[in-house]
C-alpha positions in Angstrom: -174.8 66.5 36.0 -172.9 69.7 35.0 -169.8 69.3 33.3 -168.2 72.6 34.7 -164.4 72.2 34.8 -163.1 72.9 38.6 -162.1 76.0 39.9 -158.7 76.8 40.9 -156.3 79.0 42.3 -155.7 81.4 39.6 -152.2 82.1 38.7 -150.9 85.4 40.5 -150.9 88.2 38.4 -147.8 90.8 38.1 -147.6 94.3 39.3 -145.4 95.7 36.9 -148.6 97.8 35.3 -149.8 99.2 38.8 -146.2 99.4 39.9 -145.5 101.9 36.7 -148.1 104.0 37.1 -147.5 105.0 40.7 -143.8 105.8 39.3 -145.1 107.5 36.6 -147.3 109.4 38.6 -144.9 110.1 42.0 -142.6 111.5 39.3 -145.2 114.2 37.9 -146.1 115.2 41.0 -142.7 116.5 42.0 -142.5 119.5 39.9 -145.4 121.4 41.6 -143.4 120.6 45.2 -140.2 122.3 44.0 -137.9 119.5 43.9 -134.8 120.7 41.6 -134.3 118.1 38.9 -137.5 116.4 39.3 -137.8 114.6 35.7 -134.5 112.8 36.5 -136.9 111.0 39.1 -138.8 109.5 37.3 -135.9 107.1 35.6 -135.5 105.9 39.0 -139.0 105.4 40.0 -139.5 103.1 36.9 -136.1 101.2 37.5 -137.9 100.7 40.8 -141.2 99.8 39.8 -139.2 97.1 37.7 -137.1 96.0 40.9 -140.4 95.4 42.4 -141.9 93.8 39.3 -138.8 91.3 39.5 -137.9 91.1 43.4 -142.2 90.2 44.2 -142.7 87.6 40.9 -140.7 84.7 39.5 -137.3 86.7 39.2 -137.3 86.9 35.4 -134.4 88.4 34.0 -135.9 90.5 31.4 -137.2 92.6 34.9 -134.2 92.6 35.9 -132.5 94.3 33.7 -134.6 97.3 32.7 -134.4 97.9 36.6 -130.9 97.9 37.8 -130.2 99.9 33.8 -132.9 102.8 34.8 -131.8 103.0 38.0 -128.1 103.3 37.4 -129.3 106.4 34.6 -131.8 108.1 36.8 -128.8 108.0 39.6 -126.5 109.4 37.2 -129.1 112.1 36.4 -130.0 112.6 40.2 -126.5 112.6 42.4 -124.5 115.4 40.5 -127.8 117.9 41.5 -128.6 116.7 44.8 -124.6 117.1 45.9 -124.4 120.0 44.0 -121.2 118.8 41.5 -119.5 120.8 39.9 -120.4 120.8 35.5 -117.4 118.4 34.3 -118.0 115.7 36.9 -121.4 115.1 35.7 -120.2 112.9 32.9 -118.0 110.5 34.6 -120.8 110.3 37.2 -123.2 109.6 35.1 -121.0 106.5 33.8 -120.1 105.3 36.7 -123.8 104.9 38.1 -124.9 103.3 34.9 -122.1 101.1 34.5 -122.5 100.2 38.1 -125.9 99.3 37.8 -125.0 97.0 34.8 -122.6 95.5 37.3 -125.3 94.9 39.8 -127.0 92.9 36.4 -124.4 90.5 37.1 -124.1 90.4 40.5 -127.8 89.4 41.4 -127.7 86.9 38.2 -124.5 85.6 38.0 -125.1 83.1 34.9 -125.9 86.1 32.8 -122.5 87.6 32.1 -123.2 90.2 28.9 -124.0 93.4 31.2 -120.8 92.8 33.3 -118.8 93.4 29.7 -120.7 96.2 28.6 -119.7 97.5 32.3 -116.3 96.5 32.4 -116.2 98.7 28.7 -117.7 102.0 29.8 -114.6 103.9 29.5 -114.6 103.1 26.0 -118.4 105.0 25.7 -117.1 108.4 24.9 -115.9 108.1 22.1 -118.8 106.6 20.4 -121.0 109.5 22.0 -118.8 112.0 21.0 -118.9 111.0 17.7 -122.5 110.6 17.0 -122.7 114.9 17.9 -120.4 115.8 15.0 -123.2 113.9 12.4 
């Protein structure tokens, strides 16, 4: 008699590693086609590959995260070029999309409540940024 232990199912596996290298590579394909801006893409592609990692697998939070932050900064990167704003809006933009996607933290996981502060506190962020160029 063999004493092999059973098979089973194995556990499903993650696609964060796959899902990162098509982002990585969609984004560095880009520049060849033209597109204005192009490196800003890849911020979002990775916030997507981690939306994917969290949305398909057991919703961990630490997926989360990473995801709705890189998407809110490659958004704040992308939508001043492609509407074609004018220099001084970029800023606030940029804000804006970042502290909304710290909002959207909070909104798909409502227990967790420390990204809705640090969104609710991004007008306080210039001054800290501002400060660290004159060192």
């Amino acid at each position: 008699m063999s004493r092999r232990p059973a098979t089973g199912i194995a556990p499903r596996r993650g696609i964060l590693g796959g899902a990162v290298l098509l982002a990585v590579g969609g984004a560095f394909l880009l520049p060849p086609l033209g597109v204005p801006n192009a490196g800003a893409y890849l911020f979002v592609a990775l916030g997507l590959a981690f939306g994917a990692a969290w949305w398909v697998g057991a919703r961990q939070y630490v997926y989360l995260v990473p995801a709705c932050v890189l998407i809110g900064f490659g958004l704040g990167l992308v939508i001043p070029t492609a509407l074609s704003l004018p220099a001084d809006t970029a800023g606030p933009v940029f804000l804006g999309t970042l502290a909304a996607g710290l909002a959207a933290v909070f909104v798909l996981a409502p227990a967790r409540r420390a990204p809705l502060l640090l969104a609710g506190d991004w007008r306080s962020w210039p001054l800290p940024i501002s400060s660290c160029g004159s060192i």
